[in-house]
C-alpha positions in Angstrom: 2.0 -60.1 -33.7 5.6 -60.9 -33.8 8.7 -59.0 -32.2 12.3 -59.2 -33.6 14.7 -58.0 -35.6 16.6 -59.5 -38.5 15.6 -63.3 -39.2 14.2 -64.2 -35.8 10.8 -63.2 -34.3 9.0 -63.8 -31.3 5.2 -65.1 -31.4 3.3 -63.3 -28.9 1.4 -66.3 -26.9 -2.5 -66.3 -27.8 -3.2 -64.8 -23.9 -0.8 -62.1 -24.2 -2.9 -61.1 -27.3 -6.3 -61.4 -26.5 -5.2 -59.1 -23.3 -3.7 -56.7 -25.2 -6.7 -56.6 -27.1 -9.3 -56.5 -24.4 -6.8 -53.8 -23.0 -7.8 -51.8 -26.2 -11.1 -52.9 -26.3 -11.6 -51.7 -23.0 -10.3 -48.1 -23.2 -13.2 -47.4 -26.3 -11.7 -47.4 -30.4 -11.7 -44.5 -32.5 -14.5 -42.2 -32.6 -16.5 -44.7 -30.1 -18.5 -46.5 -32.9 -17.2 -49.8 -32.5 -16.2 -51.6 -29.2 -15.6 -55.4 -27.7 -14.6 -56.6 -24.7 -15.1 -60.5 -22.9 -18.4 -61.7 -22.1 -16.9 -63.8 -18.9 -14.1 -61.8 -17.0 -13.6 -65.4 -15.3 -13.0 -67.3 -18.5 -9.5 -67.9 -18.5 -9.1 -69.1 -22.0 -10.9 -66.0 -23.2 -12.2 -67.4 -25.6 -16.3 -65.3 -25.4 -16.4 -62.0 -26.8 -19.6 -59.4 -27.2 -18.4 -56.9 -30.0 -20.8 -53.4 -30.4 -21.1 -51.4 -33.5 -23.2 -47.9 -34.1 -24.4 -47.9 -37.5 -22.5 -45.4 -40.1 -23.8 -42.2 -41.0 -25.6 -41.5 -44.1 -26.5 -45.8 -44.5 -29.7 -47.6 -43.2 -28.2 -48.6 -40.5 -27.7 -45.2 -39.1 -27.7 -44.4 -35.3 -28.6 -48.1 -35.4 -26.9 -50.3 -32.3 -25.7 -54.0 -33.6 -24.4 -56.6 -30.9 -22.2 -59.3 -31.9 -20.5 -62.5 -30.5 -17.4 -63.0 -31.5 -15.7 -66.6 -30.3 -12.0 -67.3 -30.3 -11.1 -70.6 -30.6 -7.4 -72.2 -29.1 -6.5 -71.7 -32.5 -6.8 -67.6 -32.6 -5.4 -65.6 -33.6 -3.6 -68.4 -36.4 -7.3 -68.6 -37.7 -10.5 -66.1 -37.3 -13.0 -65.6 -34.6 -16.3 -66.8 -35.8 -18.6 -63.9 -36.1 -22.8 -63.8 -35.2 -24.9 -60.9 -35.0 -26.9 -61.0 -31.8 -28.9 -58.0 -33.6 -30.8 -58.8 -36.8 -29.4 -56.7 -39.8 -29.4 -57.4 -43.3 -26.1 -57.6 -45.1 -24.7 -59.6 -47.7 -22.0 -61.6 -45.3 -24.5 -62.0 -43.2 -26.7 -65.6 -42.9 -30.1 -64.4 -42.9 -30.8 -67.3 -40.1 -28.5 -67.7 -38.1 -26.6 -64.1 -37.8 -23.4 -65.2 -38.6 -21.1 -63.8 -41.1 -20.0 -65.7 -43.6 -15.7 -66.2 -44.0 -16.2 -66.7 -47.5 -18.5 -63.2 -48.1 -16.3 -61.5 -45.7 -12.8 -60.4 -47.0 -11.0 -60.2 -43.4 -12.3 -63.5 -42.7 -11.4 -65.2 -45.5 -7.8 -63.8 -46.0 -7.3 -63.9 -42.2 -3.7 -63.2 -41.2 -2.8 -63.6 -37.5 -2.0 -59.5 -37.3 -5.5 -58.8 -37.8 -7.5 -58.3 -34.3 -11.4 -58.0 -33.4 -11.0 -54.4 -33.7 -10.6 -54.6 -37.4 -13.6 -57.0 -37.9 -15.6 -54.8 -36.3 -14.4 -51.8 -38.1 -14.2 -53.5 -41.1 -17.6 -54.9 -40.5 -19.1 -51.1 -40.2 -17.2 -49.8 -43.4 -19.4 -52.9 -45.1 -22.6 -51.3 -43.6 -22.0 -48.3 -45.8 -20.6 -50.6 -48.9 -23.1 -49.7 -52.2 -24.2 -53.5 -51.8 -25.3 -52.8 -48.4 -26.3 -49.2 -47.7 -29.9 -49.6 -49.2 -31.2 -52.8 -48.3 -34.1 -52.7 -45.8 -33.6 -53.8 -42.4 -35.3 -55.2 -39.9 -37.4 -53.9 -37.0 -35.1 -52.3 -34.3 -33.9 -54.1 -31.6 -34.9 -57.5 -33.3 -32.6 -60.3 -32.4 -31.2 -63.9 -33.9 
C-alpha cells in the first residue's frame, strides 16, 4: 500500500501491513467464508499465518472446511506468502504431496503485486474451488490432512 499525492508516495512498513491485515482478518471477511489471522500472537515479525476457507456452494467442496498456512517472509508484502493446505483437497495449484499451491498454477501468486493481501488469496483461492477445472474432481476423505 502506498499513500501520497502527486509524484511522491509513502510505503507503508511491512508491520504496519500485516497489522492492518490481521486487524481485518480478525473482525471476519465478507459473508464469513474465508478468514486468517497469526498462528503466534507473540511472533513479532508475524511472519505464521493459519488461513480458513468454507467450500463454495454448488462445487465438491461444498460445506467443506479447508485450513491453510500461509508464511510471510521479511520480504512480504514485495513478494507472496507461500501457500500450504493443512487440509487435503484436490485442485489443480495444488501439489498433491505436499499441500502447497503452486506460484506458477496460481494467478495471484504468480503476478504478485505488493497491493494484494492474504484476504485475496484466500478469496481468490475459493473462487478456484468453483473454477470448471476444479468443481468436479473428487476429493479426498473429510478432515484428511498433509
Amino acid at each position: 500500500m502506498t499513500l501520497g499525492s502527486g509524484g511522491s508516495s509513502v510505503v507503508v512498513p511491512r508491520n504496519f501491513r500485516l497489522l492492518e491485515e490481521l486487524e481485518r482478518g480478525e473482525k471476519g471477511i465478507g459473508d464469513g467464508t474465508v478468514s486468517y489471522g497469526m498462528d503466534d500472537g507473540d511472533d513479532i515479525y508475524m511472519r505464521s499465518w493459519t488461513g480458513t476457507i468454507i467450500g463454495p456452494h454448488n462445487s465438491v467442496h461444498e460445506g467443506r472446511i479447508y485450513t491453510l498456512k500461509l508464511f510471510c517472509d521479511k520480504d512480504y508484502p514485495e513478494k507472496p506468502p507461500t501457500v500450504r493446505f493443512h487440509s487435503r483437497v484436490n485442485m489443480t495449484c495444488v501439489n498433491h504431496e505436499t499441500g502447497v499451491v503452486e506460484p506458477k498454477k496460481f494467478g495471484i501468486l504468480a503476478n504478485w503485486q505488493r497491493e494484494y493481501t492474504m484476504e485475496d488469496i484466500l478469496t481468490q483461492l475459493k473462487k478456484e474451488m468453483s473454477a470448471p477445472h476444479n468443481r468436479k474432481l473428487v476429493q479426498p476423505p473429510e478432515g484428511t490432512f498433509f
